[in-house]
C-alpha positions in Angstrom: 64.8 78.0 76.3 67.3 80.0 75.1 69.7 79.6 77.9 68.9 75.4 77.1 70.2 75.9 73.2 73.5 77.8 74.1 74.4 75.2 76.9 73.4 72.1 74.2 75.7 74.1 71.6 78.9 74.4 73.4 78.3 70.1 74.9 78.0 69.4 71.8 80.9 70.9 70.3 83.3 69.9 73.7 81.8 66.4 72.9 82.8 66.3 69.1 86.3 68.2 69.9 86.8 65.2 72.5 86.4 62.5 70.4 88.4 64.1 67.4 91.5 64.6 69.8 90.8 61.2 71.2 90.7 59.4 67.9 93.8 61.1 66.6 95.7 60.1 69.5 94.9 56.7 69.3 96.3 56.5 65.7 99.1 58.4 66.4 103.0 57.0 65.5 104.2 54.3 67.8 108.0 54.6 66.7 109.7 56.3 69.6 111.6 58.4 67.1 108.3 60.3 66.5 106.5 60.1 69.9 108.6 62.6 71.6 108.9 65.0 69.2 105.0 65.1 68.3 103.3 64.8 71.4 103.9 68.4 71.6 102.3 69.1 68.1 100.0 72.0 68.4 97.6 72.7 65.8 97.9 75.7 63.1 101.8 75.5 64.5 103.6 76.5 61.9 107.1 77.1 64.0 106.6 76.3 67.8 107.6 72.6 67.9 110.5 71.1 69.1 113.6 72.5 68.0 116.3 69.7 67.8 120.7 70.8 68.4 121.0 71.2 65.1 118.4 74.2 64.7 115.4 72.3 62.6 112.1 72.5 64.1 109.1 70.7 63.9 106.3 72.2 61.1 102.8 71.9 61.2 99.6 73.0 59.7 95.8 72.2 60.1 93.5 73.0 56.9 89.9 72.7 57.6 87.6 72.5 54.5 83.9 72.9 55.0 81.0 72.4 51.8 77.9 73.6 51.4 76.4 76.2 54.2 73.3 76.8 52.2 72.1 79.5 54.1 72.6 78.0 58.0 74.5 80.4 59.8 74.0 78.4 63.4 75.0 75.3 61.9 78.1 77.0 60.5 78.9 77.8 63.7 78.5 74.4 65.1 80.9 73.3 62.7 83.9 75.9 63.0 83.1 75.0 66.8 83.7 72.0 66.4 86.8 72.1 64.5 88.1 74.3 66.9 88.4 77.3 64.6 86.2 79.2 66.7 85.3 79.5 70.6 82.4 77.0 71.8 81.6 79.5 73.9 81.4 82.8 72.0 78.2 84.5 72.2 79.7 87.3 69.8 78.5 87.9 66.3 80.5 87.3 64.6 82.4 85.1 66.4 85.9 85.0 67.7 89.0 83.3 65.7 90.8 80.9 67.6 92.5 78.9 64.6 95.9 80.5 65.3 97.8 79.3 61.9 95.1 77.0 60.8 93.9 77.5 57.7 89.8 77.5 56.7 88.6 76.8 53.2 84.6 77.0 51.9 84.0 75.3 48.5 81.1 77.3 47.8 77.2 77.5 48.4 77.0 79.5 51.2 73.7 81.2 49.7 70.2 80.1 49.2 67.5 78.0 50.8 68.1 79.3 54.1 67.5 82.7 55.7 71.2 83.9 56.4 72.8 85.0 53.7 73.7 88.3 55.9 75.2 86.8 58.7 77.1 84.1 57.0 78.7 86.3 54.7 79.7 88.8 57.2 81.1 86.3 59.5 83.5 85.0 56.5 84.6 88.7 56.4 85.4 89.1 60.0 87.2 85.4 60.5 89.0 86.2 57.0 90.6 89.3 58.8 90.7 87.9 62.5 92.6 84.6 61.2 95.2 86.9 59.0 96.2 88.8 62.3 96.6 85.5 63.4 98.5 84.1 61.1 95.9 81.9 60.0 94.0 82.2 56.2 90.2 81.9 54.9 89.8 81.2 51.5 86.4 80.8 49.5 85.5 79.2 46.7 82.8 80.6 44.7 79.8 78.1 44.3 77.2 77.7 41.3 74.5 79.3 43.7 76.9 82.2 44.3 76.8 82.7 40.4 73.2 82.0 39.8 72.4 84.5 42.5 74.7 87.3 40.5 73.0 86.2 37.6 69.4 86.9 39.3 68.2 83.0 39.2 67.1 83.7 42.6 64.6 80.0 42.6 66.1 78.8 45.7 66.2 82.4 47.9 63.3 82.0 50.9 61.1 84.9 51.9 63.1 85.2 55.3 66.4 85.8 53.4 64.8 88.4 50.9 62.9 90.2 54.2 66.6 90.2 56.3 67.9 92.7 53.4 64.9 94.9 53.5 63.2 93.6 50.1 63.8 92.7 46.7 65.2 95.7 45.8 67.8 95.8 48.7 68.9 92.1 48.2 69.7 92.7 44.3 72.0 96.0 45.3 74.3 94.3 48.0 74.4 92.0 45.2 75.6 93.7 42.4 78.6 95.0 41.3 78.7 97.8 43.5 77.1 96.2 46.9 78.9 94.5 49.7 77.9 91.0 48.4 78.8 91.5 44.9 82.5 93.3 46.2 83.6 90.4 48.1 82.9 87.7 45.9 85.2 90.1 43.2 87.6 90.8 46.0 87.8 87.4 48.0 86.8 84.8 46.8 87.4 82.7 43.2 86.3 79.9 41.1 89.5 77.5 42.8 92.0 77.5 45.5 95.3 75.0 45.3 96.6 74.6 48.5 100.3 74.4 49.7 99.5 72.1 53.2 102.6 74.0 54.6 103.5 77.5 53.2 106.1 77.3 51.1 108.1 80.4 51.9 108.1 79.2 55.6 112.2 80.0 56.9 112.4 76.5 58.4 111.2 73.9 55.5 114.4 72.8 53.8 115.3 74.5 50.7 115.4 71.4 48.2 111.6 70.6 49.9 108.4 71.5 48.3 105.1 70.6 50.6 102.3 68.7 48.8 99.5 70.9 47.8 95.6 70.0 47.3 93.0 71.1 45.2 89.5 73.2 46.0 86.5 73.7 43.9 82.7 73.7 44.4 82.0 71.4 41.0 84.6 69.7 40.0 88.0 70.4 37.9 87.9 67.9 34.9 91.3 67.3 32.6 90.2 69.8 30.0 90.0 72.3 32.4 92.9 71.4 34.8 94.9 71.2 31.5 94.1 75.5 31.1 95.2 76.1 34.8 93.6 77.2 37.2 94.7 81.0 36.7 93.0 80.5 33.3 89.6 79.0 35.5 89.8 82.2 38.0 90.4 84.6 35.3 87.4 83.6 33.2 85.1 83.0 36.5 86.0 86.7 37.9 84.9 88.3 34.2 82.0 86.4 34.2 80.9 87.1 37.6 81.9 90.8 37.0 79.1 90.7 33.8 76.6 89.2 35.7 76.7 91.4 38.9 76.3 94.4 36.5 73.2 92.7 34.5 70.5 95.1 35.0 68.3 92.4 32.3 66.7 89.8 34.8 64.9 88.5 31.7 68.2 87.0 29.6 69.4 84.0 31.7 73.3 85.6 31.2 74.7 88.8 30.5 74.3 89.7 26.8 78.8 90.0 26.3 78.8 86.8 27.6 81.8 85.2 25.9 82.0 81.4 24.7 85.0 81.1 27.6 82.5 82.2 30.0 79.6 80.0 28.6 81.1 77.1 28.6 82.9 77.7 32.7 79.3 78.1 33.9 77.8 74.8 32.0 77.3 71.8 33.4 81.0 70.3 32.7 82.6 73.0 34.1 84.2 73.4 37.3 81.4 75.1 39.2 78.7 72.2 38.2 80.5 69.0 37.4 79.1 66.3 39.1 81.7 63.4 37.4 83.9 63.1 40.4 80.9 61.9 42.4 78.7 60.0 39.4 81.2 58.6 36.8 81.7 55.0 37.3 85.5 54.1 39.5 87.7 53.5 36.3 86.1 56.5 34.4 86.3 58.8 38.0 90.3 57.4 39.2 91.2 57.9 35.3 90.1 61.5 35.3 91.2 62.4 39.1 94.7 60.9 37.7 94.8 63.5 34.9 93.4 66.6 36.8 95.8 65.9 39.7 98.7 65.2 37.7 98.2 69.0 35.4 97.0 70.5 38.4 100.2 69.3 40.7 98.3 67.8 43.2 97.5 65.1 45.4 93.7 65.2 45.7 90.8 67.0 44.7 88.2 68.2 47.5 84.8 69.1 46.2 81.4 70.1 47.4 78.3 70.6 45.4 77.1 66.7 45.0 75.8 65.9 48.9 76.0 62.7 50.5 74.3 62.9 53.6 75.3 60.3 55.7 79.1 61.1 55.3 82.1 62.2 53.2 82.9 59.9 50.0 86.1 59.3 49.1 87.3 57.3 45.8 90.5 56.7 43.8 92.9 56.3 46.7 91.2 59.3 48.2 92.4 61.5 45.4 88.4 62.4 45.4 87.3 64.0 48.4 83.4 64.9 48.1 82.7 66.3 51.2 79.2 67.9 50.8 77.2 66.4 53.6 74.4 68.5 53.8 75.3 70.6 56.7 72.2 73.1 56.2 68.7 72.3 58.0 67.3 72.9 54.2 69.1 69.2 53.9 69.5 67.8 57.4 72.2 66.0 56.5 75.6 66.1 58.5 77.4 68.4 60.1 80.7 67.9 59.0 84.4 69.2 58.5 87.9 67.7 56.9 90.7 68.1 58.8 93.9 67.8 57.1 96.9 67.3 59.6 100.2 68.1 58.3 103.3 67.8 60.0 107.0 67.9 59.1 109.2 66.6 61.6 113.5 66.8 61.7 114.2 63.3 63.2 117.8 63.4 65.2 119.5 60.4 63.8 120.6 62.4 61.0 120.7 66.1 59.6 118.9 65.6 56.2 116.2 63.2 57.8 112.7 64.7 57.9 109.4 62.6 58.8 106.4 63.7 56.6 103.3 62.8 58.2 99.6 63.5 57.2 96.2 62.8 58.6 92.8 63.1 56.9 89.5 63.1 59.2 86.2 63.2 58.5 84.9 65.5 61.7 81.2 65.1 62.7 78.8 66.3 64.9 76.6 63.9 65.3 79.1 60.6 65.6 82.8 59.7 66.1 85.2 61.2 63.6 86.8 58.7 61.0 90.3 58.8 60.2 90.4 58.5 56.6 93.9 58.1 55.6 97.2 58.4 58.0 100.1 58.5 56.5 103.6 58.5 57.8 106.9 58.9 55.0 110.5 59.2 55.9 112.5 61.6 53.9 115.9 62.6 53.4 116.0 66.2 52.3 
């Protein structure tokens, strides 16, 4: 039986990786310009394209963004697997990085109502310092259930997860201030990532050219708080977080130095709970994504927390990505990943002319992946 699971784990994921290359070849450019010099394109490449007479080379980078894990450790792996950030056929724990450049971001949740809180966590450790080596990054974002965890709102913990650390006792020390748990959410992971979809001190971009960047959060970043920035939103989240992994009170539901900053991050319209970006009605939702975008300098926000479980939704011109799916068997929802393809490419007919190209896809497990925007813009940098 055993032997049955591994083989339907790695056909799966060859099947999903099949279609997702198929589908993006089918939508790639037709201009001839562009078919040359990006049938080579290799993903995470952020230097090995084609390199035309004049010395510019073709740039490219792959961001995966996953949602909610809730607890799943083998459906996390089915996932990474199938987005190629990981081997199919790894039987190591924790499993082997083979991203290259890519770059892998979690919007939160990776705790509660399923059993592997251990393994999930360490695996983010071990990828987070394989894909560095690499040149590839991990970044997390820190999820309400991360924070109601540090807080000791354990409602949604199961008995298997509590019996995997050894007890009660044992669970509450990795997660305080001083434990392993507690030490990387301090360490590695925040409230919000902004993402650069190339990196902006790459050698080869042009120097007057500055990539487009995108927004991560588990919640949701509305204008009040986009207007404060979103050192202001990581600030405030790390000093809370660092009050409520030393609360030795399980009785007060936060830390007694709680400040009104910190109060009003953790409520339900701040960024780790708000659920407007997914409930507000379409001119309410596009008129608020336009604001938090436009402080934020960005082009979208991608968020978790609110699942849908039949698929990503996207709204406003996809400047709203919700992309919680339900990945976790506590949902069985779907297994899902974004892929954001990004590719700058020097075109020969001139010396200043660059093509900018980016591809969104919705990657499942369980059915074709959906191109959800393809975009192609000439530039002359």
């Amino acid at each position: 039986m055993p032997t049955f699971s591994a083989l339907r784990f790695v056909v799966h994921g060859l099947f999903a990786m099949t279609l997702y290359s198929g589908y993006r070849y089918m939508y790639s450019s037709t201009q001839t310009e562009l078919t040359t010099l990006t049938s080579t394109h290799t993903s995470g490449s952020l230097g090995r394209g084609v390199t035309l007479p004049d010395g510019r080379t073709t740039i490219s980078r792959r961001t995966v963004a996953i949602a909610d894990l809730h607890g799943d450790y083998q459906h996390a792996l089915n996932v990474l697997s199938m987005a190629s950030l990981i081997s199919s056929s790894s039987t190591s724990t924790p499993p082997t990085w083979t991203g290259g450049h890519d770059l892998l971001v979690s919007t939160g949740d990776i705790v509660d109502r399923g059993d592997d809180t251990i393994p999930l966590y360490r695996m983010f450790m071990s990828l987070r310092s394989q894909a560095a080596s690499a040149g590839g990054e991990v970044k997390n974002c820190l999820g309400n259930h991360e924070f109601m965890n540090a807080l000791g709102d354990w409602r949604y913990i199961t008995k298997g997860d509590v019996d995997s650390f050894g007890g009660v006792e044992k669970r509450r020390a990795a997660m305080s201030v001083t434990g392993w748990i507690g030490q990387e959410w301090l360490n590695n992971y925040n409230v919000t990532h902004t993402i650069s979809l190339l990196p902006e001190s790459h050698p080869q971009l042009p120097a007057n050219y500055i990539p487009p960047r995108i927004s991560f959060v588990h919640g949701g970043i509305t204008p009040e708080y986009a207007s404060l920035g979103i050192n202001y939103i990581n600030s405030v989240g790390k000093s809370f977080l660092h009050k409520a992994l030393s609360s030795t009170d399980p009785e007060t539901y936060l830390p007694p130095n709680t400040t009104p900053e910190e109060r009003d991050l953790y409520s339900e319209n701040g960024p780790l709970w708000y659920r407007g970006f997914a409930t507000d009605p379409g001119p309410l939702a596009c008129s608020n994504s336009h604001s938090s975008t436009t402080h934020l300098n960005v082009s979208a926000l991608v968020m978790g927390h609110t699942p849908n479980f039949d698929g990503f939704i996207t709204r406003c011109n996809n400047s709203i990505l919700l992309i919680d799916t339900g990945i976790s068997r506590a949902y069985g929802g779907q297994q899902s990943a974004l892929i954001i393809d990004f590719d700058l490419i020097p075109l020969p007919s001139s010396p200043h002319l660059w093509n900018q190209k980016q591809t969104l896809t919705a990657l499942y497990r369980s059915r074709p992946p959906k191109i959800i925007s393809s975009t192609s813009t000439n530039l002359r940098l």
